[in-house]
Residue frames relative to the residue before (quaternion, step in Angstrom):
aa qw qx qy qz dx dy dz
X 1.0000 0.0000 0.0000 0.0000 0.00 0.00 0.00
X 0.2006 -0.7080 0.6604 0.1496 4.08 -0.99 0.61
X 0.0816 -0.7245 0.6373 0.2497 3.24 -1.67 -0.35
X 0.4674 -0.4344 0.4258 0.6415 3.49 0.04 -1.10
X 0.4082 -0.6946 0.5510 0.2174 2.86 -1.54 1.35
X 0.0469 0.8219 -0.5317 0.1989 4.06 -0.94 1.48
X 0.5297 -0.6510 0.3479 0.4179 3.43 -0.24 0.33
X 0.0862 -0.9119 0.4007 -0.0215 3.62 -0.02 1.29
X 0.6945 0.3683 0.0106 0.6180 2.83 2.22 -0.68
X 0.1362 0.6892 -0.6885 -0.1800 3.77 -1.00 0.00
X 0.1897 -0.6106 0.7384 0.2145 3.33 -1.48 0.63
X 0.1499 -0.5869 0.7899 0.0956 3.55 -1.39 1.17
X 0.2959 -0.6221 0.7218 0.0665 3.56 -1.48 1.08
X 0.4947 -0.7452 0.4463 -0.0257 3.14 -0.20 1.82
X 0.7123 -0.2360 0.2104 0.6266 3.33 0.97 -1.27
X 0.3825 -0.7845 0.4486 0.1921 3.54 -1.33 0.25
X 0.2209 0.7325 -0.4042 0.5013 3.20 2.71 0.22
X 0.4467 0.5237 -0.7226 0.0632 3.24 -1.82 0.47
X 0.5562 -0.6016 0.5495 0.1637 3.58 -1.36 0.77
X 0.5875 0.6392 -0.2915 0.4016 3.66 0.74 -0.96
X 0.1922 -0.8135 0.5477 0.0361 3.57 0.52 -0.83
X 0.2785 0.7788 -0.5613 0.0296 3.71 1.54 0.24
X 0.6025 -0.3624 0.4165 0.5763 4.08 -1.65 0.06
X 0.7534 0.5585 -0.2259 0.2635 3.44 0.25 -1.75
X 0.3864 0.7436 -0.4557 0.3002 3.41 1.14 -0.31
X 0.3170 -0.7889 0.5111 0.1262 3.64 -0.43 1.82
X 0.8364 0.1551 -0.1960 0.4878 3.74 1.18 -0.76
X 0.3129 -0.8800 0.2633 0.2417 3.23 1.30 1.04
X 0.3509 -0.7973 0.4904 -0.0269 2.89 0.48 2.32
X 0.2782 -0.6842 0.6683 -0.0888 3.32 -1.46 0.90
X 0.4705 -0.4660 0.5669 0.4900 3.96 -1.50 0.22
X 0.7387 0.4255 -0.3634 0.3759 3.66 -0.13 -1.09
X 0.4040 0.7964 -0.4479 0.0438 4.15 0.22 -0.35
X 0.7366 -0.4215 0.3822 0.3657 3.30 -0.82 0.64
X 0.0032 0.7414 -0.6409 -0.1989 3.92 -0.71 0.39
X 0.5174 -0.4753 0.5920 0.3949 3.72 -1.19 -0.05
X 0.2277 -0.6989 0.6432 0.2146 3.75 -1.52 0.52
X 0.4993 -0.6508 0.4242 0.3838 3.95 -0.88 0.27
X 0.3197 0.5701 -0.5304 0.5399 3.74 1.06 0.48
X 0.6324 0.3037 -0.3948 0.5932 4.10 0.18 -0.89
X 0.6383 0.5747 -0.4562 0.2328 3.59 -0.38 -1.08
X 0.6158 0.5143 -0.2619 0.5364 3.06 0.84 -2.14
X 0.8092 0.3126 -0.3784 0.3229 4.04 -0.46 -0.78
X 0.5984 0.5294 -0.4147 0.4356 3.43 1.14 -0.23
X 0.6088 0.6014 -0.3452 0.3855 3.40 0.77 -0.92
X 0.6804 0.5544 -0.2834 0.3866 3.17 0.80 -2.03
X 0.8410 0.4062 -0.1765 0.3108 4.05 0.70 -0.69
X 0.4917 0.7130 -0.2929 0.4051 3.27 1.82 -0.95
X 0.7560 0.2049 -0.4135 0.4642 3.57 0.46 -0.17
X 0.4782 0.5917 -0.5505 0.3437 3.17 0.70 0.64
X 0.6008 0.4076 -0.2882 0.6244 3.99 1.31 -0.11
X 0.4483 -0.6526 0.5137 0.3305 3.59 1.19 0.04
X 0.2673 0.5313 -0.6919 0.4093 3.29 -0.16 1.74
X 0.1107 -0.7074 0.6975 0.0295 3.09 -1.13 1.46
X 0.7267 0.3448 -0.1679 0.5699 4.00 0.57 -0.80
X 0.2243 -0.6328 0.7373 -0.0757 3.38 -1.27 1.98
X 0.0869 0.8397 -0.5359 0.0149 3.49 -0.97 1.43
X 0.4348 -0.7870 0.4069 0.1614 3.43 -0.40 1.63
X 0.1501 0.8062 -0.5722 0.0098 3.72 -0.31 0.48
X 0.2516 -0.6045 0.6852 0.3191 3.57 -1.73 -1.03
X 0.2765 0.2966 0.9017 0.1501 0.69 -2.09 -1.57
X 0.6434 -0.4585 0.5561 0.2579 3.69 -1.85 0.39
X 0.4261 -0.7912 0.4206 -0.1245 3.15 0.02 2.24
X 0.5559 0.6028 -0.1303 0.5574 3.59 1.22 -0.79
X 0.6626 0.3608 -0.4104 0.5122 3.89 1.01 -1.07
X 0.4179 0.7761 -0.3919 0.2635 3.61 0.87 -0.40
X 0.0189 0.8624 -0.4495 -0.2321 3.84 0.18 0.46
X 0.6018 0.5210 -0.4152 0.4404 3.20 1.36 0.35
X 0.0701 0.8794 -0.4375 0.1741 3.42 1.12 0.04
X 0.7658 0.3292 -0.1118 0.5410 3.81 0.39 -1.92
X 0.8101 0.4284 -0.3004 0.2645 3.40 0.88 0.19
X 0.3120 0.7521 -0.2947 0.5002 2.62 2.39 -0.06
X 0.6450 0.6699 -0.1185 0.3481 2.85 0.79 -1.58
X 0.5725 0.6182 -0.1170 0.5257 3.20 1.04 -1.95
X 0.8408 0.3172 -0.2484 0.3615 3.82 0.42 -1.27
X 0.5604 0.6140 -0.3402 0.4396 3.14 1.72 -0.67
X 0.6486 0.5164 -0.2752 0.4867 3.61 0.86 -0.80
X 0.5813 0.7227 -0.2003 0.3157 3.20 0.88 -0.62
X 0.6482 0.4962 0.0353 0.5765 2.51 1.19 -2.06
X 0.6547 -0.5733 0.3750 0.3195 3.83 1.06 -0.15
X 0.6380 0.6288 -0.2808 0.3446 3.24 1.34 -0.40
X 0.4097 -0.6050 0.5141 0.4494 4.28 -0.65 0.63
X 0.1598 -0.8151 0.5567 -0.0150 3.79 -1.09 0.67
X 0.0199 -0.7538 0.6532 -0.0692 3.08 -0.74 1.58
X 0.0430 0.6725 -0.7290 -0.1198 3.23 -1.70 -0.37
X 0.4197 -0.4949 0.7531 0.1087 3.42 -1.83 1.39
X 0.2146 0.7460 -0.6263 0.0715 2.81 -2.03 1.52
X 0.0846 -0.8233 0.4741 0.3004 3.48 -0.41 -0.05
X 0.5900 -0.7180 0.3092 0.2020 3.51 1.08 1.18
X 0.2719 0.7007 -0.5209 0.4047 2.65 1.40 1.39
X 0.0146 0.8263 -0.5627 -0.0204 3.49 -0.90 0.32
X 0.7160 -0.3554 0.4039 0.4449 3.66 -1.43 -0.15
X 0.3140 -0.8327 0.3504 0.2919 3.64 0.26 1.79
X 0.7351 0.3139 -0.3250 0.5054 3.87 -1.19 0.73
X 0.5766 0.4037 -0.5377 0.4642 3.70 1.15 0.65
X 0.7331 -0.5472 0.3838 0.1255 2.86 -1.48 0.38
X 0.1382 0.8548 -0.3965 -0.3051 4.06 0.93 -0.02
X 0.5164 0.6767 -0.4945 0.1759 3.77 1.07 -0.40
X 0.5792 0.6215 -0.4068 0.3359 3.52 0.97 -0.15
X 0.5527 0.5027 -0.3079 0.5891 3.59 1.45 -0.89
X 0.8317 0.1963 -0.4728 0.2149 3.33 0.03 0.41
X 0.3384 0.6366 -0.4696 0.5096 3.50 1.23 0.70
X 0.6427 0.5232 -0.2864 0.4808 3.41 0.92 -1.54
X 0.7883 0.3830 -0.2316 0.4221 4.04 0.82 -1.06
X 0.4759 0.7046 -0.2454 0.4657 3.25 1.64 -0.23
X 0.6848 0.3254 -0.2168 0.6150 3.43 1.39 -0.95
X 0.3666 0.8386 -0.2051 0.3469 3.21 0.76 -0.34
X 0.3943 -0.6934 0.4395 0.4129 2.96 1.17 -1.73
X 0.5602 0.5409 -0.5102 0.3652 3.92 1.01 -0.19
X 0.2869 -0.7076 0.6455 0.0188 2.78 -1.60 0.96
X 0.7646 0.0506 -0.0608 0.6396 4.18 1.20 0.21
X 0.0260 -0.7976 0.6007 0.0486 3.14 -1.15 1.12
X 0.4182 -0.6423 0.5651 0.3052 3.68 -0.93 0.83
X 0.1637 0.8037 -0.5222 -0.2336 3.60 -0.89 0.19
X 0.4392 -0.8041 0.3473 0.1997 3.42 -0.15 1.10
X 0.3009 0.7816 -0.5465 0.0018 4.04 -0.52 0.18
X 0.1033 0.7820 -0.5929 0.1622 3.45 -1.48 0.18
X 0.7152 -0.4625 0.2464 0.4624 3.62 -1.35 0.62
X 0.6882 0.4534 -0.3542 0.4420 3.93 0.98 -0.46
X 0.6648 0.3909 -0.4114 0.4858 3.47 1.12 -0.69
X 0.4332 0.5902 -0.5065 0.4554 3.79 0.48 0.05
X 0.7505 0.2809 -0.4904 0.3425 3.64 -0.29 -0.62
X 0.8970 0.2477 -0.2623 0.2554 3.68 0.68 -0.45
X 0.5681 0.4099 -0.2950 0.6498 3.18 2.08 0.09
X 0.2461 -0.7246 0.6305 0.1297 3.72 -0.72 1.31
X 0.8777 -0.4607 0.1311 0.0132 3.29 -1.58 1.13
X 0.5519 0.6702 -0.0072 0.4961 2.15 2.24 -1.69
X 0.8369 0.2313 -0.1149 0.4826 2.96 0.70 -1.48
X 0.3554 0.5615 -0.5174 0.5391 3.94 1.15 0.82
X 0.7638 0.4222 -0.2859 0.3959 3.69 0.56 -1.39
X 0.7314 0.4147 -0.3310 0.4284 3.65 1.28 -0.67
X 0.4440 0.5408 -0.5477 0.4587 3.77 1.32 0.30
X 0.6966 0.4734 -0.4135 0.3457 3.35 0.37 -1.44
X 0.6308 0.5340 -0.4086 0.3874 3.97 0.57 -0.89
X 0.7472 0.4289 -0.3217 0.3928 3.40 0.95 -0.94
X 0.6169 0.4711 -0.4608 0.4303 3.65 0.89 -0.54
X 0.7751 0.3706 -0.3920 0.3289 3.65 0.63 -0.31
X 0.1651 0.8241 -0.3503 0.4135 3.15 1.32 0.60
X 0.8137 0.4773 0.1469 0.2974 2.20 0.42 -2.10
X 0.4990 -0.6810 0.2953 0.4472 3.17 1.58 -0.48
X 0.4976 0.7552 -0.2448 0.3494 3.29 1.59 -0.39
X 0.3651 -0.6667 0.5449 0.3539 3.54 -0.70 1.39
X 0.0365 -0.6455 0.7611 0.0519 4.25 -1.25 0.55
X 0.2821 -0.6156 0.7022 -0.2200 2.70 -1.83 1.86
X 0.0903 -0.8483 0.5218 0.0001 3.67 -0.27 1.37
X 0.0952 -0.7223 0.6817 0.0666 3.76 -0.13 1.14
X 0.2092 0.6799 -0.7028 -0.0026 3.24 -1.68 1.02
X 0.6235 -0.5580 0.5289 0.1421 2.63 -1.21 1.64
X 0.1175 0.7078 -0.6957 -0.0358 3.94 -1.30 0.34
X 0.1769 0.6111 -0.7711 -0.0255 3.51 -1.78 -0.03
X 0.8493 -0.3284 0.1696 0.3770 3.20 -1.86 0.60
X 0.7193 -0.0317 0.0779 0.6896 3.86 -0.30 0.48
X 0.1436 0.6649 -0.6982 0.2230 3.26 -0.72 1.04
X 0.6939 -0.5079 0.4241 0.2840 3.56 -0.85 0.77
X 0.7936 0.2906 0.1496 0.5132 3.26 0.78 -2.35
X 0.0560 0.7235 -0.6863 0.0484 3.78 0.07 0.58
X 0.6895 -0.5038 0.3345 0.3986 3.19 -1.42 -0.23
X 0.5248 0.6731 -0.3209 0.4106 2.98 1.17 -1.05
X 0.7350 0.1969 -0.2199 0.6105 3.88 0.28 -1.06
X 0.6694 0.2867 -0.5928 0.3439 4.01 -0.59 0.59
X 0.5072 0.6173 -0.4874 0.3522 3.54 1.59 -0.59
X 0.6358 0.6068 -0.1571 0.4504 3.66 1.39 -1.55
X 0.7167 0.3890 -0.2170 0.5365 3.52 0.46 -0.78
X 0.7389 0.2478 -0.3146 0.5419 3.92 0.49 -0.10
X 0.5423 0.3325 -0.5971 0.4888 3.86 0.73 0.84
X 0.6198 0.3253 -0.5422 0.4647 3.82 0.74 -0.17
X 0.8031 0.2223 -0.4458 0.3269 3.72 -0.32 0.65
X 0.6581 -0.6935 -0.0569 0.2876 2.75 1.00 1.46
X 0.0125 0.8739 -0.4562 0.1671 3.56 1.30 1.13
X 0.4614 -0.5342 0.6706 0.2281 3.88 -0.93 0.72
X 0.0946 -0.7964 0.5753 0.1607 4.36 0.37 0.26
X 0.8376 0.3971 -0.2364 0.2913 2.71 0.75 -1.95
X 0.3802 0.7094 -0.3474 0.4811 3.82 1.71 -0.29
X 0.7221 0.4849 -0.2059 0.4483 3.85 0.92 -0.67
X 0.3368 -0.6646 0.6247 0.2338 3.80 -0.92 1.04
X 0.0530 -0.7025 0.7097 0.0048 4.13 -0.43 1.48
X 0.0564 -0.7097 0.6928 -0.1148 3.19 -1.45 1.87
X 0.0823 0.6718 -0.7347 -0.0463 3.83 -0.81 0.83
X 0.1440 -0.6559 0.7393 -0.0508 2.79 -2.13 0.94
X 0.6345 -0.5628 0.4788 0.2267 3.28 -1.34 1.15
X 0.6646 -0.4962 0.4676 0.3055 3.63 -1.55 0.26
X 0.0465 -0.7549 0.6480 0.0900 3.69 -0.11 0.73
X 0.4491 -0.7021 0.5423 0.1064 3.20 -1.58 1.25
X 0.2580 0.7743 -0.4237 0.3929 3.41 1.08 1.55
X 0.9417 -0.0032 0.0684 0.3295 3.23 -0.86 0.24
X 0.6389 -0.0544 0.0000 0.7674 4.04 -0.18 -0.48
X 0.7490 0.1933 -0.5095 0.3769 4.35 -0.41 -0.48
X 0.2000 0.7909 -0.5326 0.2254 3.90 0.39 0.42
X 0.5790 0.6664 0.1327 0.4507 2.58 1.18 -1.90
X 0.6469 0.5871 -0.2909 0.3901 3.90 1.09 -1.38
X 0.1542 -0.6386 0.6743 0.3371 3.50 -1.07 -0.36
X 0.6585 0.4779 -0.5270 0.2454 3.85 0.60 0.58
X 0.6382 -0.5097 0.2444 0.5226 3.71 -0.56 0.62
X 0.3401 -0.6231 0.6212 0.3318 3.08 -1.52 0.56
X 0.2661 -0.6494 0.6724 0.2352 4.21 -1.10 -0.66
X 0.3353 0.5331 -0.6855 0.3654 3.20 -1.53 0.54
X 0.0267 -0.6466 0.7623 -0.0015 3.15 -2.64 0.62
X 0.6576 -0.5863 0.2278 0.4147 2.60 -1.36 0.79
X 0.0671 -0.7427 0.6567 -0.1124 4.31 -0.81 0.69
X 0.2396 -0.6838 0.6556 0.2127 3.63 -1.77 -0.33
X 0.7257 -0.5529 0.3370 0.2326 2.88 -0.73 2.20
X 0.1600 -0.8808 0.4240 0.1371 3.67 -0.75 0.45
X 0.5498 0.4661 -0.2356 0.6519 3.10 2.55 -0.05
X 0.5555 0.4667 -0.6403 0.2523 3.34 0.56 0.32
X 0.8525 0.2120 -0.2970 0.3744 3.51 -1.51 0.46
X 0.6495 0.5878 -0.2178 0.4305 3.39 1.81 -0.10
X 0.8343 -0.0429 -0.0021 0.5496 3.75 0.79 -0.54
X 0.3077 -0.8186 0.4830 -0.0446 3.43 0.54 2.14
X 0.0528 -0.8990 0.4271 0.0814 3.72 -0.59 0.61
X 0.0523 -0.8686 0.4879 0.0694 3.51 -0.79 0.73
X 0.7331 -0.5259 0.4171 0.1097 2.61 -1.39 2.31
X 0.2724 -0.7453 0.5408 0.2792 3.70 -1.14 0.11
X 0.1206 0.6507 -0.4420 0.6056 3.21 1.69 1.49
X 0.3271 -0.5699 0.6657 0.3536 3.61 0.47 -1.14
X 0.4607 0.6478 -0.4669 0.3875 3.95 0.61 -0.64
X 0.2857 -0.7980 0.5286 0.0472 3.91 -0.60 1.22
X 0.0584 0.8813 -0.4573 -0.1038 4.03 0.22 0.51
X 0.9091 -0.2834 0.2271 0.2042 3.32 -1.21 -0.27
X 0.5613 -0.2915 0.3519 0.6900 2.86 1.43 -1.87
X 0.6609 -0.6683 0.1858 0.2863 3.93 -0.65 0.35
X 0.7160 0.5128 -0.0879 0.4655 2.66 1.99 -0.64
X 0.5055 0.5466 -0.4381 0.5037 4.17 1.20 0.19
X 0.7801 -0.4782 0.3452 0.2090 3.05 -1.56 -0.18
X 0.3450 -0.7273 0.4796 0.3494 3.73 -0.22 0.26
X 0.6976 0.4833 -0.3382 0.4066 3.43 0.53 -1.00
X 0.4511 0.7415 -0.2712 0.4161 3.68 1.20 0.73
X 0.3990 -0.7024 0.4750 0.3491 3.64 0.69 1.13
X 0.8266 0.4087 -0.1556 0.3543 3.16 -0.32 -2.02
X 0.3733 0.8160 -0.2134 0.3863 3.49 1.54 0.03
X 0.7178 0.3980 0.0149 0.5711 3.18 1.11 -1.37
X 0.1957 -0.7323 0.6269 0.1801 3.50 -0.55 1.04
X 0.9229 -0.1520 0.2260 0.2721 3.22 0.85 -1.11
X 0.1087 -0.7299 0.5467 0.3956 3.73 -0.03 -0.67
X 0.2808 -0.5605 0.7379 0.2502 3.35 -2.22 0.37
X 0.4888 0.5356 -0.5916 0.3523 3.50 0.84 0.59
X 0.6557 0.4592 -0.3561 0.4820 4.26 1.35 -0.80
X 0.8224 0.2449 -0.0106 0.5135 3.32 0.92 -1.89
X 0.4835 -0.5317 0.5222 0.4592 3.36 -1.57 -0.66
X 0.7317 -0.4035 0.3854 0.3915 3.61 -1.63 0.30
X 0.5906 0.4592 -0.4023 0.5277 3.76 1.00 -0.91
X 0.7319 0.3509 -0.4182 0.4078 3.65 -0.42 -1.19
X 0.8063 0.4082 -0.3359 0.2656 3.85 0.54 -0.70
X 0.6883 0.3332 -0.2388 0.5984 3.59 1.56 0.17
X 0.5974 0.4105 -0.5554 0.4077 2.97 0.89 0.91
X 0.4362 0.4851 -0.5468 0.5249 3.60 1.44 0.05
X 0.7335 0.4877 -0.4531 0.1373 3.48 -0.05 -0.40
X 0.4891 0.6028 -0.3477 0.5258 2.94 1.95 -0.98
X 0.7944 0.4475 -0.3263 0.2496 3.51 0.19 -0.34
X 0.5859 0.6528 -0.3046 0.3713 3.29 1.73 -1.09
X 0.2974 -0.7297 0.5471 0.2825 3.71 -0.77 0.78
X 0.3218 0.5923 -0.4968 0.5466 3.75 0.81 0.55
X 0.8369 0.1395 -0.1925 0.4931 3.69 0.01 -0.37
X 0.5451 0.6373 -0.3643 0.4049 3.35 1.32 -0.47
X 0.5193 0.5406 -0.3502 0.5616 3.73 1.25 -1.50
X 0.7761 0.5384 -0.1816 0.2737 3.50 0.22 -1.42
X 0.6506 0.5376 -0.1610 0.5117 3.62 1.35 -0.20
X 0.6014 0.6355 -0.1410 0.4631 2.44 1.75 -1.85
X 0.8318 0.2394 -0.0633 0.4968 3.90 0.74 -1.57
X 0.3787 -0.7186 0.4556 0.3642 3.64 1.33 -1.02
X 0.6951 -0.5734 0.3044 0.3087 3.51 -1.14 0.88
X 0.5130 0.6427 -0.4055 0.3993 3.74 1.34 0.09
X 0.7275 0.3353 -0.1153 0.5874 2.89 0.51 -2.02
X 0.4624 0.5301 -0.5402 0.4619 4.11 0.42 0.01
X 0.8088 0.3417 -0.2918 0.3794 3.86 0.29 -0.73
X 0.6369 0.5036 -0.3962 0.4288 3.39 1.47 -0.60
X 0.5690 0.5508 -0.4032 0.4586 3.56 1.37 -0.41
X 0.7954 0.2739 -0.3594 0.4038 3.72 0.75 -0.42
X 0.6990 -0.4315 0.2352 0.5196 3.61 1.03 0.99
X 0.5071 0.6430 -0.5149 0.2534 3.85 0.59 -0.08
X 0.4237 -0.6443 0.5708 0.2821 4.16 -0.44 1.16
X 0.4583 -0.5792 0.5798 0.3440 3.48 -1.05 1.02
X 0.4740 0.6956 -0.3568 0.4052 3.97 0.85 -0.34
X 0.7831 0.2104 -0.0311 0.5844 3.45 1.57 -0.71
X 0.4082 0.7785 -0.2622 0.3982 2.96 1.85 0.71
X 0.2738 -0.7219 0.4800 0.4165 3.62 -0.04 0.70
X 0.1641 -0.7604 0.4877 0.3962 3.44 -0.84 -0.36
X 0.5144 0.3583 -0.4905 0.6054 3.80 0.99 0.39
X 0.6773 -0.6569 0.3280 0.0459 2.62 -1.79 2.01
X 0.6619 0.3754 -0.3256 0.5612 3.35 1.02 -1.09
X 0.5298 0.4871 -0.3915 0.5734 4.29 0.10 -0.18
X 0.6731 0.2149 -0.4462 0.5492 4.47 0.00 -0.17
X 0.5694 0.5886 -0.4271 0.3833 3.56 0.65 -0.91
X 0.7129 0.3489 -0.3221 0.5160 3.84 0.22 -1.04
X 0.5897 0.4535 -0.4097 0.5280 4.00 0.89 -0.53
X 0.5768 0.5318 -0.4085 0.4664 3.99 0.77 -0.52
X 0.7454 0.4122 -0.3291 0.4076 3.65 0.17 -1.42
X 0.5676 0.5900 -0.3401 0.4627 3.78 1.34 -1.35
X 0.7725 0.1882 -0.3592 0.4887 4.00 0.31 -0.33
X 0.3135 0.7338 -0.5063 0.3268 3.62 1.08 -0.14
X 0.6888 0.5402 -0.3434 0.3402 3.31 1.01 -1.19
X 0.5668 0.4825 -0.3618 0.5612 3.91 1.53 -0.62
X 0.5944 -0.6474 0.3951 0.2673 3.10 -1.25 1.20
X 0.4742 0.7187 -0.3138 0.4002 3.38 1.07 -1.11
X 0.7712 0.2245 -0.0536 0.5933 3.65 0.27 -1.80
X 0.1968 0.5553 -0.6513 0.4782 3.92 1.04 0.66
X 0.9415 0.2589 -0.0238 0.2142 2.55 -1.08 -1.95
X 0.4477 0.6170 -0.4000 0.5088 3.81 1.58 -0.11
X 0.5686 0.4428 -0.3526 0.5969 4.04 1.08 -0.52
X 0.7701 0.4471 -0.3266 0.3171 3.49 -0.10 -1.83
X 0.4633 0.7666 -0.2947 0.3330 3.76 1.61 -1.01
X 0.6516 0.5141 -0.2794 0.4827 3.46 1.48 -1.40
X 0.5927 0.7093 -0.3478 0.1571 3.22 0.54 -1.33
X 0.5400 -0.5620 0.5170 0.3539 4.12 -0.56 0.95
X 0.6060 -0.4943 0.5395 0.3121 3.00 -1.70 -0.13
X 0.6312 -0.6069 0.3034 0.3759 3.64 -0.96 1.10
X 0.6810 0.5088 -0.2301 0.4738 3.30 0.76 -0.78
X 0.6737 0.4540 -0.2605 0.5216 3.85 1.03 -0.50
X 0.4578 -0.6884 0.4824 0.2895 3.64 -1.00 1.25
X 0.3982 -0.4921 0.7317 0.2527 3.66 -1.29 0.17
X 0.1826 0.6743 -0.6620 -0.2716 4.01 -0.98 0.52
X 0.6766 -0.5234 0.4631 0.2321 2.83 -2.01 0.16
X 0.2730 -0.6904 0.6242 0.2434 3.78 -0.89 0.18
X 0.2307 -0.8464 0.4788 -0.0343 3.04 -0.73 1.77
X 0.4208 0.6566 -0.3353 0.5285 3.28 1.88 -0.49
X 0.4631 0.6458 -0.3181 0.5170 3.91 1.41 -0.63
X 0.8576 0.4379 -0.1828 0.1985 3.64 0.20 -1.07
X 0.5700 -0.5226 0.3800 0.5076 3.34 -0.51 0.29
X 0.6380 -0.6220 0.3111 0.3305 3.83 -1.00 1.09
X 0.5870 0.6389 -0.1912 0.4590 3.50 1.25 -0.51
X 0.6181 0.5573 -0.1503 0.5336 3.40 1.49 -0.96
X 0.8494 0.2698 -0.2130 0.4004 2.87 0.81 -1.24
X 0.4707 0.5595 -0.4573 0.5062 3.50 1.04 0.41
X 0.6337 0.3339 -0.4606 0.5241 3.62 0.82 -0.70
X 0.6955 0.4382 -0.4799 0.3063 3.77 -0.12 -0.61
X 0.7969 0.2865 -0.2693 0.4587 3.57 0.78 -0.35
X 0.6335 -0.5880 0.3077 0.3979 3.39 0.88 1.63
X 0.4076 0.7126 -0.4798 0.3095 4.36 0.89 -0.11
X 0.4545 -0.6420 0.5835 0.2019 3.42 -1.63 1.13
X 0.7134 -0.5717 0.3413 0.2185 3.19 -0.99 0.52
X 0.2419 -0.7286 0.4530 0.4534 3.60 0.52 0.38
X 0.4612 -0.5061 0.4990 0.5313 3.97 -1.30 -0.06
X 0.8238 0.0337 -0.3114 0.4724 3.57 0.41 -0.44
X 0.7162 -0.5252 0.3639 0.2807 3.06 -1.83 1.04
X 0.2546 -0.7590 0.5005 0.3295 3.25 -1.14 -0.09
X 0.1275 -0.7880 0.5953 0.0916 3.68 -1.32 0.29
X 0.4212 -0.6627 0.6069 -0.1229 2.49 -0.74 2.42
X 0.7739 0.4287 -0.3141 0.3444 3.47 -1.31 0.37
């Protein structure tokens, strides 16, 4: 199913702190990271449904070190918006996390991501992933399991799916997502294989993100040190003036429109020199983007202004796509992967 691709989502990076150090880490998060202040929040909030964002997602870095977190939350709900947040339930070691999710539960969240895998394992033990997940569904909370894989990994899905029904998890109540190694950020760097084909990006022009810089990007998962990267700042402009140039630029339009594959084969790049994981050609797309030539070879795709771009929702994480197409939750969850 498609719709029109539109901004349906903001992700507000909360902080850029995490302890974990995972491979996959897209903004290779650190203890010391940058947090976001609720002055940004408040201006992001105050405009996003004005571009039609209905769904405020809280990430990192390791969302949780965040002590403003439940109140973020609080303003986003408030403000009308659905409210998630991505974790791997890590926390400030010797605290406790089952309280934070009652505490985010009243709050207002309505879906939590919980992240795990062979990197979250060395510093977040099993136990205490499997007793969040019981408690958010307690709790009333939709739970989303992201697991990371690569070749031999420790943690596939299969064994965290297995190991949190023996400590007594509801599985089948849970939306299981695995995803391949993206060649982004700290795993850039990896010598294990990344994964991916060739596809069309489902966050471009859909789920703009803001840095706790204030710095507005693309999608959560490319590089910063990428001009074409940056939509903007809410420290010069507002969120409207800066996503509504995007909605308009045929540079991102071409780019939504065809995806970061066929963008490089259109500016001459041999599939031979082609990543094949999507979010790794993208950051090689925006990098020649910067030559006018492979500009205008992207912007070239781009529909008329007046003609929607749709999205591929079959693309999204199972949770997304039910929110983007207005759908009740099933009672039981579903498990993809």
């Amino acid at each position: 199913m498609s719709v029109p691709a539109q901004p349906w989502a903001l992700i507000v990076r909360v902080t850029d702190a995490c302890d974990v150090g995972c491979t996959h880490c897209c903004v290779s998060a650190v203890p010391k990271g940058a947090t976001i202040c609720a002055k940004l929040l408040d201006a992001a909030l105050q405009c996003a449904a004005e571009a039609g964002v209905e769904l405020v997602h809280f990430s990192g870095g390791e969302p949780l070190l965040h002590v403003e977190l439940e109140d973020f939350v609080l303003r986003a709900s408030r403000a009308g918006y659905f409210a998630e947040v991505t974790t791997s339930t890590f926390t400030i070691p010797g605290e406790p996390t089952v309280g934070r999710v009652a505490a985010l539960r009243a709050a207002g969240l309505s879906r939590v991501m919980l992240s795990y895998d062979a990197a979250h394992a060395r510093r977040v033990p099993i136990d205490q992933y499997a007793e969040f997940m019981r408690e958010a569904l307690a709790c009333g909370l939709e739970v989303c399991a992201l697991v990371v894989e690569w070749p031999g990994s420790e943690w596939p899905i299969d064994r965290v799916r297995a190991e949190c029904g023996a400590r007594g998890v509801q599985t089948e109540a849970v939306d299981w997502c695995r995803s391949g190694l993206s060649r982004v950020g700290r795993s850039a760097m990896s010598d294990r294989p990344g994964s991916g084909e060739a596809a069309i990006c489902p966050y471009v022009l859909t789920a703009p993100t803001l840095a706790p810089t204030g710095d507005v990007y693309l999608c959560p998962n490319a590089r910063t040190s990428t001009p074409l990267f940056r939509l903007g700042s809410l420290v010069d402009e507002s969120l409207s003036d800066i996503l509504a140039r995007q909605q308009a630029s045929s540079f991102y339009r071409g780019l939504a429109a065809i995806g970061p594959h066929e963008a490089a084969r259109r500016f001459g790049l041999p599939s031979s020199h082609t990543p094949a994981d999507m979010c790794a050609c993208c950051q090689l797309v925006l990098d020649r983007a910067a030559d006018d030539r492979a500009f205008q070879a992207v912007a070239s795709a781009a529909p008329p202004a007046n003609e929607s771009i749709p999205l591929d929702t079959d693309s999204l994480l199972p949770g997304h796509r039910r929110f983007v197409h207005g759908e009740q939750r099933p009672a039981v969850g579903c498990t993809c992967g």
